[in-house]
C-alpha positions as CSV (number, residue, x, y, z in Angstrom):
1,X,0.0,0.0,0.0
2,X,1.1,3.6,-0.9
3,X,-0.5,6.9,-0.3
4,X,0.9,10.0,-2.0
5,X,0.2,13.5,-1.3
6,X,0.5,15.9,-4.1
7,X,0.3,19.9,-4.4
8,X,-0.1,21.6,-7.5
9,X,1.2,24.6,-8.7
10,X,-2.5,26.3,-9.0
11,X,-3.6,25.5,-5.6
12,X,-5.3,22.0,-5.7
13,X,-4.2,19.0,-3.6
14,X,-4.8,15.5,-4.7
15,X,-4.1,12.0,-2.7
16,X,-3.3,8.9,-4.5
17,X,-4.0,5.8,-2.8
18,X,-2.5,2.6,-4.6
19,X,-2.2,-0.8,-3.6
20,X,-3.5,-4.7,-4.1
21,X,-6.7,-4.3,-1.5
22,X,-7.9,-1.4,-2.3
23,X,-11.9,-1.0,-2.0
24,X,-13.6,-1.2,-5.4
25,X,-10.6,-3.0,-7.0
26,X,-11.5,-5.3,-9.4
27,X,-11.0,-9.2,-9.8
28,X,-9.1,-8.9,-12.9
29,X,-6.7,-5.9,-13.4
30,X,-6.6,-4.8,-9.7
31,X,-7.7,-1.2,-11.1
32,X,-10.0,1.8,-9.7
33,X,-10.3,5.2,-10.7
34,X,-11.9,7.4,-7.9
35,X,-11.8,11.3,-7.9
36,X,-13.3,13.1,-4.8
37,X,-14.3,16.7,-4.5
38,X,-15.6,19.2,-2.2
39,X,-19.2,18.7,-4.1
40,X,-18.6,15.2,-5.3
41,X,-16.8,12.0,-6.8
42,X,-16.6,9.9,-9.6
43,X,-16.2,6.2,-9.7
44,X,-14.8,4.3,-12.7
45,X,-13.7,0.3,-11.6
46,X,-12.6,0.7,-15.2
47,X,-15.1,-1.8,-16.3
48,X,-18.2,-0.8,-17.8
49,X,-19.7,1.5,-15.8
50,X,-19.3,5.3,-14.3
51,X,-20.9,7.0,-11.5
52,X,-20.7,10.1,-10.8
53,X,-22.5,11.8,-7.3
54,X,-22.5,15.7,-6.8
55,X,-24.0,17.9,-4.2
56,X,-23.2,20.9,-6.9
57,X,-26.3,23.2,-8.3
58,X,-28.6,21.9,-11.3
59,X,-27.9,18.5,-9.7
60,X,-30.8,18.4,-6.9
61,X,-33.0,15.8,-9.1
62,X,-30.7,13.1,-9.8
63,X,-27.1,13.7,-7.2
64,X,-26.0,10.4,-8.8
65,X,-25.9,9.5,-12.2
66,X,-24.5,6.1,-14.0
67,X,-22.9,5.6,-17.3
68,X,-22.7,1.8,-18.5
69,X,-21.1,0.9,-21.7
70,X,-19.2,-2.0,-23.1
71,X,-15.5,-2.7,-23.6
72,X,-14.1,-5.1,-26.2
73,X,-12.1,-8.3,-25.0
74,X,-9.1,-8.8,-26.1
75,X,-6.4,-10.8,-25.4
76,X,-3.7,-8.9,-24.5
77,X,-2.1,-7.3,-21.6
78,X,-4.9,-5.0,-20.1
79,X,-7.6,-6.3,-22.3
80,X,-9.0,-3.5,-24.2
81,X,-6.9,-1.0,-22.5
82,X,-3.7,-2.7,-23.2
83,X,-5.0,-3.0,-26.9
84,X,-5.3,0.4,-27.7
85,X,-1.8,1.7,-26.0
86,X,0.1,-0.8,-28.2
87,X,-1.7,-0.2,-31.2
88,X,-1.3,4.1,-30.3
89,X,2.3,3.2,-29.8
90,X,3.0,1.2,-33.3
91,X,0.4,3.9,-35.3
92,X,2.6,6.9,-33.9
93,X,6.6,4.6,-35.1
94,X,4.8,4.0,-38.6
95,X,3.9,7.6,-39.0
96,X,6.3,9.3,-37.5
97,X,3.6,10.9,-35.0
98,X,3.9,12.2,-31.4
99,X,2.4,9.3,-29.2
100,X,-0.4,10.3,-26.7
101,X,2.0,9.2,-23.7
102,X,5.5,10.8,-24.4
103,X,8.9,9.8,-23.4
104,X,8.8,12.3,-21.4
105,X,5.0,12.0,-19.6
106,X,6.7,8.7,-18.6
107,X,10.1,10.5,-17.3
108,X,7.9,13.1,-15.2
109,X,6.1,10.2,-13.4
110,X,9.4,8.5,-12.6
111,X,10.5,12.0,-10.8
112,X,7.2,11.5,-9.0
113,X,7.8,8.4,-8.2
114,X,11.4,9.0,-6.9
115,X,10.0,11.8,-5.1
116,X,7.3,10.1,-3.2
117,X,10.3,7.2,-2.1
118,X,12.4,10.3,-1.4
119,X,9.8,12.0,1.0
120,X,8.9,8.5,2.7
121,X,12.5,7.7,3.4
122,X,13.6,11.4,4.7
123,X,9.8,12.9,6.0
124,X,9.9,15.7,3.7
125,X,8.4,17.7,1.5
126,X,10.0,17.1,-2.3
127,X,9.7,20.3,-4.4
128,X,9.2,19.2,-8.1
């Protein structure tokens, strides 16, 4: 289990929470997306479904709303998910194209990463 503290530069804080028995988990990829506001939260198990619950105006008559859909199978790595990064990946080499996760999106979540051992092992705050 992990839990990781971050501060952006505008203002807003945000808590990441990761680990193997983590509530709402699933049984097959382990996976849940939660974000949690002062008005409200969404919920994606990333399976096919998506509810989101807000106490914010204009939402008096239905505070929690649902979104089902379906996701293809496939047998990879992450299913559909896994899928659709690989096949991003090889469409962005063949054309030469800027992939939608960068060399360097990936380098910025190893400083995170690095960070968040750095601030567990010393008790500090680590200034990115």
């Amino acid at each position: 289990m992990a839990t990781v503290a971050l501060e952006f530069a505008n203002g807003v804080h945000a808590c990441l929470h990761m680990g193997y028995l983590l509530a709402g988990a699933g049984p097959r990829n382990d996976m849940h997306f939660a974000v949690r506001g002062t008005l409200g939260s969404a919920s994606w198990p990333l399976a096919g479904e998506f509810t989101v619950n807000s106490a914010a105006p204009g939402w008096e008559s239905a505070p929690t709303r649902t979104v089902q859909f379906e996701l293809a199978s496939r047998p990879v790595y992450a299913d559909q998910w896994g899928y659709e990064f690989v096949a991003e990946f090889i469409h962005a080499v063949r054309n030469n194209t800027r992939a939608t996760v960068s060399i360097e999106d990936g380098y910025r979540v190893l400083q995170i990463i690095d960070a968040a051992y750095e601030s567990s092992r010393t008790g500090r705050r680590i200034a990115l």
